[in-house]
N, CA, C and O of each residue as an XYZ file, in Angstrom:
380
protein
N       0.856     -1.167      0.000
C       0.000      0.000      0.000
C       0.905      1.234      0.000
O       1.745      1.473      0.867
N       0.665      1.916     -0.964
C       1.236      3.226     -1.015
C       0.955      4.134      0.521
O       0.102      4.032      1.403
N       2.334      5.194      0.274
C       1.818      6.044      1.437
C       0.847      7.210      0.959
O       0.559      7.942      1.907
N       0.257      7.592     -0.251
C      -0.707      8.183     -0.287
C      -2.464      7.137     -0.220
O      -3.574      7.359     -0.704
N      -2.011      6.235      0.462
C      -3.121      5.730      0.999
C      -4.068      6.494      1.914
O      -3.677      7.078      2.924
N      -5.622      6.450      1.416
C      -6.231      7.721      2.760
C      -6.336      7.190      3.768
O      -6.530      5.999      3.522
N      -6.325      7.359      4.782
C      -7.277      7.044      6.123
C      -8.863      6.747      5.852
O      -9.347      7.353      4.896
N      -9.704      5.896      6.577
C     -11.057      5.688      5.988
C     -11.758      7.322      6.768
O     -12.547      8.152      6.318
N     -11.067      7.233      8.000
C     -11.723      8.656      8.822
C     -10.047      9.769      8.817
O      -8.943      9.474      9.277
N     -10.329     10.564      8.377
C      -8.974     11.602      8.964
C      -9.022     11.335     10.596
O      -9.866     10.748     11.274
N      -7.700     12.042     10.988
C      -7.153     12.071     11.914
C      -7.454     13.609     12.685
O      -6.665     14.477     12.312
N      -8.097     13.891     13.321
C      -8.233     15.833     13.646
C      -7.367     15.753     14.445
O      -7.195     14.829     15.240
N      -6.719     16.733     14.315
C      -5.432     17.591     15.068
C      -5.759     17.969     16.475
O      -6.982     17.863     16.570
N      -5.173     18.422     17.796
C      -5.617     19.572     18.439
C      -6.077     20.753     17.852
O      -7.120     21.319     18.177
N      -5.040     21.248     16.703
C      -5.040     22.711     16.132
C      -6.303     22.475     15.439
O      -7.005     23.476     15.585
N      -6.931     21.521     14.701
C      -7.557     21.673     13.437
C      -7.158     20.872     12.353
O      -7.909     20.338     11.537
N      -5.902     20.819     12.395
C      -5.568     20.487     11.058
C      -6.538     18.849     11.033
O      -7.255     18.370     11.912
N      -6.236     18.393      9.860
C      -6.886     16.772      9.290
C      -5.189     16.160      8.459
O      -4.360     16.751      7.767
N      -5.287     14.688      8.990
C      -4.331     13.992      8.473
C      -4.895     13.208      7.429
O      -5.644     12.343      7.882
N      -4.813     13.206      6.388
C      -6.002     12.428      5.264
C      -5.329     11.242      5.311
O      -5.874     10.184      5.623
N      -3.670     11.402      4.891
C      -3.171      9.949      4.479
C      -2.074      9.740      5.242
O      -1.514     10.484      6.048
N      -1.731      8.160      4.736
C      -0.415      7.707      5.814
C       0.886      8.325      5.697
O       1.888      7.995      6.331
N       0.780      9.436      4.663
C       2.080     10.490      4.287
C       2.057     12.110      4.805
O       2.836     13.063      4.816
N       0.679     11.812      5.222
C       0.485     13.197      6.357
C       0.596     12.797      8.070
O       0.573     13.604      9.000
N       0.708     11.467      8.144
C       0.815     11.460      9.388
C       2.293     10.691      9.755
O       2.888     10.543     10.822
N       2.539     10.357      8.634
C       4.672     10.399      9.103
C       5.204     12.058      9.003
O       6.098     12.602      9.652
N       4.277     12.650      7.911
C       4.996     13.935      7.929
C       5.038     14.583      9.160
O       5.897     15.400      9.493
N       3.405     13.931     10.319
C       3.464     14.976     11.280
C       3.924     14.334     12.309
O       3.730     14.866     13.402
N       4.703     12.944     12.266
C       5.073     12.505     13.230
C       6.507     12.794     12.951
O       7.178     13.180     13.908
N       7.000     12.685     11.956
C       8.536     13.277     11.877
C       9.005     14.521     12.201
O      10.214     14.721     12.314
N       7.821     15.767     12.438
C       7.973     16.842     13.065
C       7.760     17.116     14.473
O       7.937     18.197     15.036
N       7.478     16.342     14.835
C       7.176     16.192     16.681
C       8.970     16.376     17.364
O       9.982     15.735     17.079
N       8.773     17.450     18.272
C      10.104     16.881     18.768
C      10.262     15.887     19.565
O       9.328     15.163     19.909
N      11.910     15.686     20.087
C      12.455     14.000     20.080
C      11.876     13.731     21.541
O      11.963     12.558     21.903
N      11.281     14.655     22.468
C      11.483     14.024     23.605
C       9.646     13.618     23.829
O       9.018     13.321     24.845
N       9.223     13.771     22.421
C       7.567     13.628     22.478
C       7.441     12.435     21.687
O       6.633     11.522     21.858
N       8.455     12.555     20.677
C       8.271     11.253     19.925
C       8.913     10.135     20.227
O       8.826      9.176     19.460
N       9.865     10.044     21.701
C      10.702      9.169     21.982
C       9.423      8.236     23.222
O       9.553      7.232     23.922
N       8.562      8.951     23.048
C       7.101      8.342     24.168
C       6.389      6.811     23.764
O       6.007      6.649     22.605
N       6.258      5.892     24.602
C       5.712      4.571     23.572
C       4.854      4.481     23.019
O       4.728      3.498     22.288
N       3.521      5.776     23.120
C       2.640      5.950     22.618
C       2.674      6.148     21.434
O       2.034      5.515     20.594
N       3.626      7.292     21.177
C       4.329      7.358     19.832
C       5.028      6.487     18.630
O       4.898      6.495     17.406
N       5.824      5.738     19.539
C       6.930      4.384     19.012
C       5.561      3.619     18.584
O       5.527      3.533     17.357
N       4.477      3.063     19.171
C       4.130      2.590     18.934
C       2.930      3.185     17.187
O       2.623      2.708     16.094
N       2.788      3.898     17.640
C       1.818      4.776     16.480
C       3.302      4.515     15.003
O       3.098      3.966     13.921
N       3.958      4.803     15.234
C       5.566      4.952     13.938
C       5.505      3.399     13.781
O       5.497      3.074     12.594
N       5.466      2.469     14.556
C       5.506      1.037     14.110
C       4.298      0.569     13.432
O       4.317     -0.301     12.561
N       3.475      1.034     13.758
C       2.037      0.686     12.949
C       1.752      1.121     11.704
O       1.313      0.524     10.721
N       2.178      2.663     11.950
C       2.259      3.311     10.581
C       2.995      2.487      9.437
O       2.564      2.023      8.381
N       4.427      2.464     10.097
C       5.360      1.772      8.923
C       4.970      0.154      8.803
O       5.845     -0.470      8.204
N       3.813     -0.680      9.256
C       3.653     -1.679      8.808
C       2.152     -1.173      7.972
O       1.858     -2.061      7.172
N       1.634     -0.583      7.951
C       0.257     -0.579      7.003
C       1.008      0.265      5.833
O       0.433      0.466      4.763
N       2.391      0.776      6.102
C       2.674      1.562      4.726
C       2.846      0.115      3.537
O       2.640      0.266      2.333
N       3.278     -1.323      4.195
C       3.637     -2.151      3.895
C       2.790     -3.325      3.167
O       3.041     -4.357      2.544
N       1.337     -2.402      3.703
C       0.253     -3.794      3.177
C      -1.234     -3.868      4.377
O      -2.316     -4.451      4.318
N      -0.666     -3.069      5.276
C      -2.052     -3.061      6.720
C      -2.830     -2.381      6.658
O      -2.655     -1.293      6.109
N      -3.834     -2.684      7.112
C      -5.113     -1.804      6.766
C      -4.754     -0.484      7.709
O      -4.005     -0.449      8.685
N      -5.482      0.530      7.142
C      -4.952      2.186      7.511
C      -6.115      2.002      8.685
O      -5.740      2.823      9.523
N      -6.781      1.658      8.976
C      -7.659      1.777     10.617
C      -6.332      1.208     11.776
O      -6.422      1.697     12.902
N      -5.475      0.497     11.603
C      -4.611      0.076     12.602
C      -3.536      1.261     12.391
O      -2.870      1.214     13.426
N      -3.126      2.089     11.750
C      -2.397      3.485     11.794
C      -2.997      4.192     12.249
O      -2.431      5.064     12.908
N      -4.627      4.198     12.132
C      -5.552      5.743     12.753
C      -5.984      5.622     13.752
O      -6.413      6.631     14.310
N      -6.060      4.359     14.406
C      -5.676      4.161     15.847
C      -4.615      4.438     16.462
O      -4.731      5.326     17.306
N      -3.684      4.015     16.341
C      -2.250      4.190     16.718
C      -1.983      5.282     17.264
O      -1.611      5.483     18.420
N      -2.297      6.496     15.872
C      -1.947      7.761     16.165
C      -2.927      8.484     17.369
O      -2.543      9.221     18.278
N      -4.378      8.009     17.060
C      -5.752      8.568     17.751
C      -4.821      8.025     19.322
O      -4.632      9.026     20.013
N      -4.390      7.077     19.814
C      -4.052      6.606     21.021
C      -2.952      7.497     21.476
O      -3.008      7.825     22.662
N      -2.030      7.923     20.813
C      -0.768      9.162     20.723
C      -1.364     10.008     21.318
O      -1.455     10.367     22.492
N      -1.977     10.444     19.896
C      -2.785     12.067     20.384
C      -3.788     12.194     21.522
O      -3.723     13.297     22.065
N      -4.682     11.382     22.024
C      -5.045     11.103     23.377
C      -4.418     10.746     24.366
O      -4.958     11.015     25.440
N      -3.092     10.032     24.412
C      -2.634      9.442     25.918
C      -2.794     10.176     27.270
O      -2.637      9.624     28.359
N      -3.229     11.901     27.034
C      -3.394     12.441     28.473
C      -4.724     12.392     28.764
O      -5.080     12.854     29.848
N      -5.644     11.866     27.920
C      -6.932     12.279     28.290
C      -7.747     11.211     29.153
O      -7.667     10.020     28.855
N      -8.290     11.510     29.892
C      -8.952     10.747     30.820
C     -10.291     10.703     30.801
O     -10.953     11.587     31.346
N     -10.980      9.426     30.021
C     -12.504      9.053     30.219
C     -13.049      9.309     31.357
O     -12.608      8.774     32.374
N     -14.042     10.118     31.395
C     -14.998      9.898     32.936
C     -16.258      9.474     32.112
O     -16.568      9.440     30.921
N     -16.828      9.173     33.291
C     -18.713      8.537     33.902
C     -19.311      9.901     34.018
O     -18.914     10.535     34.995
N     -20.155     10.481     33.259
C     -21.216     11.257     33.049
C     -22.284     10.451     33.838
O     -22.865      9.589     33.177
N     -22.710     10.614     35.398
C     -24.116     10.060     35.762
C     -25.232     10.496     35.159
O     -26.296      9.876     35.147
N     -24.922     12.127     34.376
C     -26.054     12.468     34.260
C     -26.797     12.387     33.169
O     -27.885     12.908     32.925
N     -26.012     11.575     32.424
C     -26.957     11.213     30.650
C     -28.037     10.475     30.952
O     -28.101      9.692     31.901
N     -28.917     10.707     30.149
C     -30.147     10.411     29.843
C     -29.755      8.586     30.167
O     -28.668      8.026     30.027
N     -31.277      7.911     30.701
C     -31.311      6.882     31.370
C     -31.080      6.415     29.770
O     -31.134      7.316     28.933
N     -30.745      4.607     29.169
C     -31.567      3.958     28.882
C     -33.307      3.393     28.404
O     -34.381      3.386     29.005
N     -32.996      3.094     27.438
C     -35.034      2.413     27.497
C     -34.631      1.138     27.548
O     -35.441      0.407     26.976
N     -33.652      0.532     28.029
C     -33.632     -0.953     27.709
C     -33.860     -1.179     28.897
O     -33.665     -0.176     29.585
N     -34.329     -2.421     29.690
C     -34.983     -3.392     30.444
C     -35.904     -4.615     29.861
O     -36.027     -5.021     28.706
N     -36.539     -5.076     31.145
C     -37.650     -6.001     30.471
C     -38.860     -5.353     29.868
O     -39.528     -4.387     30.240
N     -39.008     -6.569     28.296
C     -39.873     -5.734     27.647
C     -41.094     -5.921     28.287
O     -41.159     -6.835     29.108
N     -42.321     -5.063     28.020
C     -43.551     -5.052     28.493
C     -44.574     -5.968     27.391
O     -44.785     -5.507     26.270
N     -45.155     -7.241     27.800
C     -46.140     -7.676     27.416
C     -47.602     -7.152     27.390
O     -47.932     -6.456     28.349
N     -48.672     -7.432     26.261
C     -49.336     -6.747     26.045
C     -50.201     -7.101     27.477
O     -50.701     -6.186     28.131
N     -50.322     -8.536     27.890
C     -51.505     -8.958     28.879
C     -50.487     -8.246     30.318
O     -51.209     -8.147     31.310
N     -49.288     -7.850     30.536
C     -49.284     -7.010     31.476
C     -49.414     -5.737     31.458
O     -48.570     -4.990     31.951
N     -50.851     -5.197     30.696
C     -50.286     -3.500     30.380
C     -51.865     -3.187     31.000
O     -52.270     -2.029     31.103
């Protein structure tokens, strides 16, 4: 697979920018400095990359990187979203 292979989803930036293909996101990983790209989050995103440049499907690169570019962020539990409708369903002879 070529490196102008697209991504099926771009990649969004912090800034904005969009990474379309696997030659925009070595470009923007080769510009990171060394003590950001020496991170395993990173190593690992550059090893993935350079195996889908090789033949891997581009969702295992747009992960990679998506896991990079997130590693500080921390999922929380929203209690307050809207309930569910799932439970037991309601029969007509119990209504």
């Amino acid at each position: 697979m070529p490196w102008s292979a697209p991504f099926e989803d771009p990649i969004v930036l912090p800034d904005g920018r969009k990474l379309l293909t696997l030659k925009d996101a070595a470009d923007y990983i080769t510009k990171l400095p060394k003590k950001e790209s020496d991170l395993p989050e990173w190593q690992t995103a550059i090893e993935v990359l350079l195996l889908c440049s090789r033949g891997g499907p581009t969702m295992m690169a747009r992960i990679g990187g998506m896991k990079a570019l997130n590693r500080g962020v921390e999922r929380v539990f929203n209690p307050d979203r809207k309930e569910t409708h799932w439970g037991k369903p309601k029969l007509k002879r119990d209504q």
